[in-house]
N, C-alpha and C positions, 0 to 999 in steps of 0.2 A: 824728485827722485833722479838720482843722475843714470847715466844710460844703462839697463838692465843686462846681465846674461843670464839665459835660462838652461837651468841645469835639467838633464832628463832621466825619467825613470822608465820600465815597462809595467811596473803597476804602480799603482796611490801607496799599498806598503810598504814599497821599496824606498817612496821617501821619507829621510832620517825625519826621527823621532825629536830632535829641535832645528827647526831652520830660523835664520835670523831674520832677523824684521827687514821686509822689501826685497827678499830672495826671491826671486821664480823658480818654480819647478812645473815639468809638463808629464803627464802620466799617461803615457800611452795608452792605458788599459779605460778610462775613463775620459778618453779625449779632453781632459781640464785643466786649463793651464791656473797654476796653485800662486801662490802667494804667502811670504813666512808674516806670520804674528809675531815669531819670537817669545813664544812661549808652548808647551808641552802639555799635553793633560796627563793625569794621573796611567790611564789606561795604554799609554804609549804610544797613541797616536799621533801623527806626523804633524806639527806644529804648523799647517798651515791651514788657509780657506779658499775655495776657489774664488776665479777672480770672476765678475760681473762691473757690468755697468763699465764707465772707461778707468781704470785702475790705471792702466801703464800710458801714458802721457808724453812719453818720450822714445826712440829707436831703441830698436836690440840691439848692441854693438858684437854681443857673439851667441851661437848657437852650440849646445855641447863642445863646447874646447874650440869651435870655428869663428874665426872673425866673419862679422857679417859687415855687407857695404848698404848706404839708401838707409828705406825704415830697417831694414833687418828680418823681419818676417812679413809676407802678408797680411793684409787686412779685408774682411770682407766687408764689404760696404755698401752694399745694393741686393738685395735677391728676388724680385718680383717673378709673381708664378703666374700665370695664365691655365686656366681649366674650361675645356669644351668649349675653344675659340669655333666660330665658324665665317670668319673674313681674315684678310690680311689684317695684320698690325700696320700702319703706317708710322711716319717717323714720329718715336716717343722719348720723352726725354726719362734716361735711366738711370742717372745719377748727376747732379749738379755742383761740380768741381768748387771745392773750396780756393779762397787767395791762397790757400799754404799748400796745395795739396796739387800742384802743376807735376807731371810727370807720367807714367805709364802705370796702365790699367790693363788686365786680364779680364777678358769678360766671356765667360766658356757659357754653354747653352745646349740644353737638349729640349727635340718635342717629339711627339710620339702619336701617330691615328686615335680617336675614340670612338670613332663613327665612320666608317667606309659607304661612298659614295655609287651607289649601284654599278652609274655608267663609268668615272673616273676620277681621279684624281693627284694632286701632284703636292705635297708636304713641303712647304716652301716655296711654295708657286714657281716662278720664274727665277728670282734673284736670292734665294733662299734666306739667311739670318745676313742683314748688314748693320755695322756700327758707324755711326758720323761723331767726329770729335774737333774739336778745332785744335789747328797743330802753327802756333807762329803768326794766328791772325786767320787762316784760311781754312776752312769746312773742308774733311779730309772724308769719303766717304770707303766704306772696303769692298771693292768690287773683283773678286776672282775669276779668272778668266770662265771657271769652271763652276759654278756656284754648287750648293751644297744640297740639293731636295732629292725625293725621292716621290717616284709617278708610282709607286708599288703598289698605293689603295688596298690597302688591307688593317684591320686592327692590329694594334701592337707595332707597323711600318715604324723604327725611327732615326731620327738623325740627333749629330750632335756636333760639338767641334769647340774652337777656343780662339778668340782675336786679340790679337794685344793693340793697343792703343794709346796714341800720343795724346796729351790734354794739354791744352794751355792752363793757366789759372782760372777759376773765375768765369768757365765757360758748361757750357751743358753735354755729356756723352749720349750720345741718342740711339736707338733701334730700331730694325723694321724688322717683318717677318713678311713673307709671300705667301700666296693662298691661290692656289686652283682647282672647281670642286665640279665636273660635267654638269652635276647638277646645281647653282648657284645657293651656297649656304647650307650643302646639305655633306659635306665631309665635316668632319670634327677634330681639334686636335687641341694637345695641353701645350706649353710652354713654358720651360723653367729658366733662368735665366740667373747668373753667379758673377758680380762684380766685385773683382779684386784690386786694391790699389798697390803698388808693388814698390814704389817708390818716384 
């Protein structure tokens, strides 16, 4: 298929009633990005199917009438969730860089208390969410000066935020999470975690 633009609608009615074969369309209203058959049913219905499985194979070259640069759109390619952790996460590999697939990664994340810890505790422990990615050969890890947790110890406490990240090819994006709980294993908390390749 050579390189797609995806036309848009605000609902699945609004797209026409024949689209040609290997057209995109995305419908707001149904978050799905469609696909033309290039053919119509009877009942007027907009000639396409949603798309599944990997359908588009190649870049978006434009977005509604906009040239796009790289793949064109995001792809999400990672989402591993954690429920009623009660240790730190140590460094986990979260997504394994394909040869073709060197470039920059989005990788946003929230967690949230389930279980508060009488005496204290700290949601993210010390260094809060960090990503390591290899960037040129060299393990790049993200260390802000200010890291991101929250001592609040209460149900519901949460954090979130979003790293962007260099990848070599062929190499591993990893994560950690911190954990501080007064009483050892006794705070709780989810983890959800969103990696996006960007280009």
């Amino acid at each position: 298929m050579p390189n797609p633009a995806i036309n848009r609608a605000t609902t699945f009615s609004a797209i026409p009633c024949f689209v040609p074969r290997d057209v995109l369309w995305y419908a707001s209203d149904t978050d799905v990005l469609y696909v033309g058959t290039g053919v119509s049913d009877n009942g007027g219905s907009p000639g396409v199917v949603p798309i599944s499985g990997s359908v588009v194979t190649s870049t978006v070259s434009s977005y509604d009438g906009v040239a796009t640069v790289k793949a064109g759109i995001p792809s999400l390619v990672a989402a591993p969730a954690t429920v009623s952790q009660t240790a730190a996460i140590s460094a986990t590999t979260i997504y394994a860089v394909p040869a073709s697939r060197a470039g920059l990664y989005r990788v946003s994340y929230t967690a949230w208390v389930t279980a508060a810890d009488a005496a204290s505790s700290a949601l993210g422990g010390t260094n809060g969410f960090q990503t390591t990615s290899t960037v040129n050969g060299v393990s790049v890890t993200d260390s802000p000066t200010t890291p991101n947790i929250s001592a609040l110890n209460t149900v519901h406490t949460k954090i979130s935020g979003v790293q962007i990240c260099q990848c070599d090819a062929s190499t591993n994006l990893q994560y950690a999470f911190g954990y501080t709980s007064g009483t050892p294993g006794t705070m709780a908390y989810s983890l959800n975690v969103y990696v996006e390749y960007l280009g």
